[in-house]
C-alpha positions in Angstrom: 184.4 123.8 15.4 184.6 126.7 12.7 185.2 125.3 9.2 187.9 124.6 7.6 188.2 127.5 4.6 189.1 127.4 1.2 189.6 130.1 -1.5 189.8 128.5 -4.9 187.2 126.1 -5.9 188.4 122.7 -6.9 186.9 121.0 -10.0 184.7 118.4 -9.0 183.7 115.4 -11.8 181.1 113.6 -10.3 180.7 109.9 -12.0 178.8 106.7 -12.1 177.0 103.6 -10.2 179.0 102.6 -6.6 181.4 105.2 -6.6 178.5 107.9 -7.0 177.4 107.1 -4.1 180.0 107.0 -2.0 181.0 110.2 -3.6 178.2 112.0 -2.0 178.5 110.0 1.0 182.4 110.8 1.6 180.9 114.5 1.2 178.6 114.2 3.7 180.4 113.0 6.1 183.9 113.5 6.0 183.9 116.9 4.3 181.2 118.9 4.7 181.2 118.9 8.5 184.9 120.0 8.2 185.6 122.0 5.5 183.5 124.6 3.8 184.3 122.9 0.8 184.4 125.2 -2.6 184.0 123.4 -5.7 182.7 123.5 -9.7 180.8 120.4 -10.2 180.8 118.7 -13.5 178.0 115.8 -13.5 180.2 112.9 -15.8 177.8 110.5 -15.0 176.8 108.6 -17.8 173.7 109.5 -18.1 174.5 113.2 -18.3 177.5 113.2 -20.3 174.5 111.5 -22.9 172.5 114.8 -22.5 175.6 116.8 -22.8 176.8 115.0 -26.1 179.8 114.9 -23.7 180.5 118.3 -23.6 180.3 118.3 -20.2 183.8 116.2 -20.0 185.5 119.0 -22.4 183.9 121.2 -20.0 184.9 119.7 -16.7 188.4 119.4 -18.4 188.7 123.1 -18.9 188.0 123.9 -15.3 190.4 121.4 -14.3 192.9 123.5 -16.5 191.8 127.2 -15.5 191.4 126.1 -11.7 195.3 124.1 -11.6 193.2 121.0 -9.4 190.4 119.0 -9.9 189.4 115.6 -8.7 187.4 113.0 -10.3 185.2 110.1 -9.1 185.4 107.0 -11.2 182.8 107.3 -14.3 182.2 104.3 -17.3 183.3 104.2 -20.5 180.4 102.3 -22.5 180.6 99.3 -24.4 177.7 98.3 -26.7 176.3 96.6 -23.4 176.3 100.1 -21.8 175.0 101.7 -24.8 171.7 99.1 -24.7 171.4 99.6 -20.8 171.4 103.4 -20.3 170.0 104.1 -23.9 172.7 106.0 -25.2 173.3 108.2 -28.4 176.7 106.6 -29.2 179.2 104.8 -27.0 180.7 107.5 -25.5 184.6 107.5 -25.6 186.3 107.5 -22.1 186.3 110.6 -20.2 189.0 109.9 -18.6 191.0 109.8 -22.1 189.9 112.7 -22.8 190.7 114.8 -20.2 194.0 113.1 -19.5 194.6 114.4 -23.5 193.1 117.8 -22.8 195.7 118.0 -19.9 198.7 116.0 -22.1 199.6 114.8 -18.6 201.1 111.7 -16.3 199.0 109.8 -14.3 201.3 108.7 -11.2 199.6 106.0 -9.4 200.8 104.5 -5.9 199.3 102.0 -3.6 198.0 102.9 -0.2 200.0 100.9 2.0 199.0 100.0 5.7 200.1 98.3 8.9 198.3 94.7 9.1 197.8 94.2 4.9 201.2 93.2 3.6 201.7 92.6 -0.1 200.8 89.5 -2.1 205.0 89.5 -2.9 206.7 89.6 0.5 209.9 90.9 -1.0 207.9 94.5 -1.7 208.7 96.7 1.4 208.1 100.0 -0.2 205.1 101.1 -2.7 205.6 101.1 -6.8 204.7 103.9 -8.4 203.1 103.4 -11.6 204.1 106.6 -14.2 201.3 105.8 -16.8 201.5 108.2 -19.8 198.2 109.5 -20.4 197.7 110.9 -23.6 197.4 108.3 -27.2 197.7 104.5 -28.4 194.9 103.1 -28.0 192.7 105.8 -26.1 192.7 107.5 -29.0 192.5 105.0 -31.7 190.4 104.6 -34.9 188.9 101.8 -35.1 187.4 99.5 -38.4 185.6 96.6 -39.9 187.2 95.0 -42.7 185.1 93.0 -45.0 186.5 89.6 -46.8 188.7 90.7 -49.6 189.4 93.9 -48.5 193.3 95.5 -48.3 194.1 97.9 -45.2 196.9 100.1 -45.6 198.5 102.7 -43.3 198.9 106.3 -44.9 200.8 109.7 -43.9 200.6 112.4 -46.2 203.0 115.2 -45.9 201.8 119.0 -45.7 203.2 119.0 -49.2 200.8 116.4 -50.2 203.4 113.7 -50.6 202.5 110.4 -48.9 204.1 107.5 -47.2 202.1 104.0 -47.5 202.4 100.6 -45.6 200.2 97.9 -46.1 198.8 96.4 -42.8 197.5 92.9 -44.4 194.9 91.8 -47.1 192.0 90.2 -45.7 191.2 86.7 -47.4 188.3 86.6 -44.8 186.5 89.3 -42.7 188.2 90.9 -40.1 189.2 93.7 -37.9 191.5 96.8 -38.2 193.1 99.7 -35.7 194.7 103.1 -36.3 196.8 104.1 -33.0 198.8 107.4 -32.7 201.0 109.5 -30.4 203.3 112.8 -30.7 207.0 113.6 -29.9 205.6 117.1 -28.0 203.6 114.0 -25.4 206.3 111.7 -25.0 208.5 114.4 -24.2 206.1 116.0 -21.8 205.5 112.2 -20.0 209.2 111.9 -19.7 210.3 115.0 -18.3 207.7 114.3 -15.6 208.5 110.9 -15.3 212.4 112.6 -14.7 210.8 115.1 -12.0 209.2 112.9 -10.3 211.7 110.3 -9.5 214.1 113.6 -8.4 211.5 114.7 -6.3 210.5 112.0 -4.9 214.5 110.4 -4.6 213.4 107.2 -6.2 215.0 105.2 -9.2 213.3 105.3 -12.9 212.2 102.4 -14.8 210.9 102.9 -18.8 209.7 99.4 -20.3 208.4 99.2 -23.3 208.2 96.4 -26.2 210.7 98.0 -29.0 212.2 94.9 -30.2 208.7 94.2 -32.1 207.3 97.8 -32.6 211.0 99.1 -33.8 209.2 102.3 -34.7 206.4 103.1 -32.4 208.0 101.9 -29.0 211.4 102.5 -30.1 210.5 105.8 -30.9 209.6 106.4 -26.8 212.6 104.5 -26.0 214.9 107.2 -28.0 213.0 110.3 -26.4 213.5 109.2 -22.9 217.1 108.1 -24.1 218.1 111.7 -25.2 216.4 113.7 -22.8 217.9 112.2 -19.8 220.9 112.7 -21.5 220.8 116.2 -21.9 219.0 117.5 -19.0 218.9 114.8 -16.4 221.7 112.5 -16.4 223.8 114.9 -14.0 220.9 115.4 -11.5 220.7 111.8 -11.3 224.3 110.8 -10.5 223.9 113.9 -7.9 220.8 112.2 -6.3 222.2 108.7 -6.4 219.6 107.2 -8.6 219.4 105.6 -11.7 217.4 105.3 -14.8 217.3 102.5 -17.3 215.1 101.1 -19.6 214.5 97.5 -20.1 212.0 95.2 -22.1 208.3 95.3 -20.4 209.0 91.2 -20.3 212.0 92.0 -18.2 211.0 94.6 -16.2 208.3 92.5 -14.8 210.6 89.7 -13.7 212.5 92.5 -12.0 209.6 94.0 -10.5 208.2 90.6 -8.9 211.9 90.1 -7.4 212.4 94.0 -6.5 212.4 95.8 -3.0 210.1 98.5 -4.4 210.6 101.9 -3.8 210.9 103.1 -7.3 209.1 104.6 -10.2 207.7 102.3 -12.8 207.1 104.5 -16.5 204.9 102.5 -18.9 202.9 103.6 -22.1 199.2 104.3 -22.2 197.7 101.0 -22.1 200.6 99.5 -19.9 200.4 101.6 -16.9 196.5 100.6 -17.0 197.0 96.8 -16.8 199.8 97.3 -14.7 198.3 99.8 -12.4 195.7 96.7 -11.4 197.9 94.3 -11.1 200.4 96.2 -8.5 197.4 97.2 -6.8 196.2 94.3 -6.5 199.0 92.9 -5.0 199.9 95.4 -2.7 196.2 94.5 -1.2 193.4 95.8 -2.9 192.2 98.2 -6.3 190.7 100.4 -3.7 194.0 100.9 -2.5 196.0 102.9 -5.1 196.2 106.8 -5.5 196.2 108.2 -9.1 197.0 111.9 -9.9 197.3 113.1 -13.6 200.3 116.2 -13.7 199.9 117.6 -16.7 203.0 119.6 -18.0 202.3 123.2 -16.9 201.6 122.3 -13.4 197.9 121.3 -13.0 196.7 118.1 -11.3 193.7 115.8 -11.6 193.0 113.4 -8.7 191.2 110.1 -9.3 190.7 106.5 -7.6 192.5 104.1 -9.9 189.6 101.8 -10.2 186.1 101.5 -11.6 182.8 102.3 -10.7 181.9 99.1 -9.0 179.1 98.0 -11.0 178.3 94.7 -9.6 178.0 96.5 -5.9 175.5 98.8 -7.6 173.5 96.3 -8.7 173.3 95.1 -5.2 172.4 98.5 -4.0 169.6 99.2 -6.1 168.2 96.2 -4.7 168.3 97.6 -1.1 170.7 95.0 -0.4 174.0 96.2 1.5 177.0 96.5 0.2 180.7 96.9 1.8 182.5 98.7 -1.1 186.0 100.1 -0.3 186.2 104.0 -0.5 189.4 104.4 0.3 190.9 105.3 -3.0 188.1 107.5 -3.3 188.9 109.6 -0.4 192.3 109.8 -0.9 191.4 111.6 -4.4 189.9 113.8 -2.2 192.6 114.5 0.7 194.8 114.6 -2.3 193.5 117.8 -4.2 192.6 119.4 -1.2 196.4 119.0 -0.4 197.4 120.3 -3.2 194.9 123.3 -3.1 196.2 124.2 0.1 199.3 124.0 -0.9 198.8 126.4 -4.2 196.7 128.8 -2.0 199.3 129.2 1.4 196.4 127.3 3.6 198.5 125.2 5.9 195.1 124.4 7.7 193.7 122.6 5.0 196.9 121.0 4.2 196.6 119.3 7.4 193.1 118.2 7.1 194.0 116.4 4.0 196.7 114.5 6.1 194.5 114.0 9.3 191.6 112.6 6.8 193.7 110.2 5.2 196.0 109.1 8.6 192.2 108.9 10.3 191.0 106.3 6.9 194.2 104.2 7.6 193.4 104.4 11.5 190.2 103.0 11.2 191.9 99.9 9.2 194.6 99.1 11.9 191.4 99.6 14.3 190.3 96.1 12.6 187.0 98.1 10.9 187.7 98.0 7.5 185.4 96.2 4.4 185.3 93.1 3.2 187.5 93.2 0.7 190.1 93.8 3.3 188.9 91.1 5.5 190.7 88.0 4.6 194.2 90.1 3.9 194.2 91.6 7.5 196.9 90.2 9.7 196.9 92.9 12.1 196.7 93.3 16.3 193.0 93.9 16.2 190.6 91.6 15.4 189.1 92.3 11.9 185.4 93.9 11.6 184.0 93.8 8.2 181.5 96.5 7.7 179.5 97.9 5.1 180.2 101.1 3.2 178.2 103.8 5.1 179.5 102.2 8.5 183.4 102.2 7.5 183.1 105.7 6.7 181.0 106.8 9.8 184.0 105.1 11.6 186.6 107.1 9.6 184.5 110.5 10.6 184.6 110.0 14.4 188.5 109.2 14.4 188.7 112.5 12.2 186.8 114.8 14.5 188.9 113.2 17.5 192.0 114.0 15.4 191.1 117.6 14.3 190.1 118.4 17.9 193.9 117.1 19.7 195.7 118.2 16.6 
């Protein structure tokens, strides 16, 4: 069968431990024999990114920018633990924070939902799209030591040199202090796509934050959302027949657990991570969720919303087998080679990305899935566990059968 063509490269961010490898076995066998597959690899694996002084992550950034699509395998973002293990420089900041700041984009984040693994919550019918704003709080935070006695105090100064100063607490004993930020050009930028996205996609908008205690940082989100939808979106809405509305994050989360589904869920930075997990989770699995960053101007970054599996390396440099779940992982994949088609008029690789991902959830409702999958199946077929290399060799004959009938 001739190969599947491309014309523009995608940027491709290799990253670290499990996810590594299955990154270079997804190539081999589920792209490579298909596709002749264009790309600009980045290497963000730790160990590079230390050689690089991470320049390689501005870099790989950058080509994610001047190319419109990139995708991204799951990478670490060291702790001091890190630091001692792979001998590092300094503890590396994440390099998914800063490309998702490089970008100023949304990360959307949906689970993968399939025949035979219902949800932990029986009530959700249809998926719950995480809108995660991906740019500030925390992620970009300045952090301190305070010694006993000391005084830490907030401070703006004006480009006129006047300042604004708030203390933040006097230590009596040793303790511990953060600087967080975020701009009105990003929160507008995360709602307007937030907006978008729910018209698009004909689903209702959630915003939750926590602005009865942070009356200035949340509230502030709250207001931009607030008076943008007001002046550009409100009518569309009414049009479409959905709503938004913003509610406490407390609240929302009751109404989440006793919702349908089938709606768009926008949290801050740090929210949409921990909440991300947790719907994931419950939908089935964290190697079950899509994530794809949209940064304002119309470029897109596709990444599994998990991590890179550490504990499954560890069992795999000891030769031992291991059954970690790719599927998250390929779906990065079918998804920025959708959306490369898409850009570049190639209605042929447009279709590979949806045979590849309807031949992943095939294999499932087959019964041959991994482990983790296992003990949520309630499916016809009989369950199979399998180990990594097997569940994708699986995935690769139902392809080829697919591509050849399609």
């Amino acid at each position: 069968m001739e190969k599947i063509r491309m014309i523009t490269p995608l940027a491709e961010m290799d990253g670290d431990e499990m996810t590594r490898v299955l990154w270079a076995d997804i190539k081999e066998l589920l792209l490579h024999p298909f596709v002749d597959l264009k790309t600009e690899y980045y290497d963000l694996g730790l160990p590079n990114r230390d050689k690089t002084g991470d320049q390689v992550t501005i870099d790989a950034a950058e080509a994610c920018r001047r190319l419109g699509v990139g995708v991204k395998c799951a990478t670490i973002t060291p702790n001091a633990q890190r630091v001692e293990e792979y001998q590092l420089h300094e503890m590396w900041k994440s390099p998914n924070g800063t490309i998702r700041a490089m970008l100023d984009g949304t990360c959307f984040r949906a689970p993968i939902m399939v025949e035979g693994i219902s949800p932990v919550i029986p009530a959700w019918t249809s998926p719950i799209t995480i809108a995660r704003h991906a740019y500030g709080d925390i992620y970009k935070n300045t952090e301190l030591t305070a010694p006993e006695g000391s005084r830490a105090e907030l401070v703006v100064t004006s480009p006129d040199g006047t300042e604004k100063r708030a203390q933040i607490h006097q230590f009596k004993g040793p303790g511990i202090v953060q600087g967080i930020h975020n701009t009105d050009s990003s929160i507008a930028s995360f709602a307007h796509s937030c907006f978008r996205y729910a018209l698009d996609t004909h689903q209702d908008l959630w915003f939750a934050t926590k602005d009865t205690i942070s009356k200035t940082y949340d509230h502030h989100f709250k207001d931009i959302f607030q008076e943008i939808y007001d002046a550009d979106y409100a009518k569309a809405f009414e049009e479409a027949g959905i709503t938004y509305f913003y509610t406490l994050i407390d609240d929302a989360i009751a109404r989440v657990v006793r919702s349908k589904g089938g709606f768009v869920w926008a949290l801050k930075n740090y929210d949409g991570d921990v909440m991300s997990d947790m719907i994931a989770t419950a939908f089935g699995s964290l190697a079950m969720m899509t994530s794809v960053l949209v940064s304002p101007d119309g470029k897109y970054e596709y990444e599994a919303a998990h991590g890179t599996v550490t504990r499954h390396y560890y069992r795999y440099l000891k030769g031992e087998e291991t059954s970690t779940n790719p599927v998250a992982t390929i779906f990065a994949w079918s998804g920025a080679l959708r959306k490369r088609g898409e850009l570049d008029n190639l209605p042929e690789l447009v279709r590979f990305a949806d045979l590849l991902e309807k031949a992943a959830l095939t294999t499932i409702t087959d019964g041959i899935m991994t482990k983790d999958l296992v003990a949520l199946w309630h499916g016809k077929a009989e369950a199979q566990g399998v180990n990594s290399r097997a569940f994708l060799t699986a995935i690769a004959e139902r392809l080829a059968k697919l591509l050849e009938t399609a």
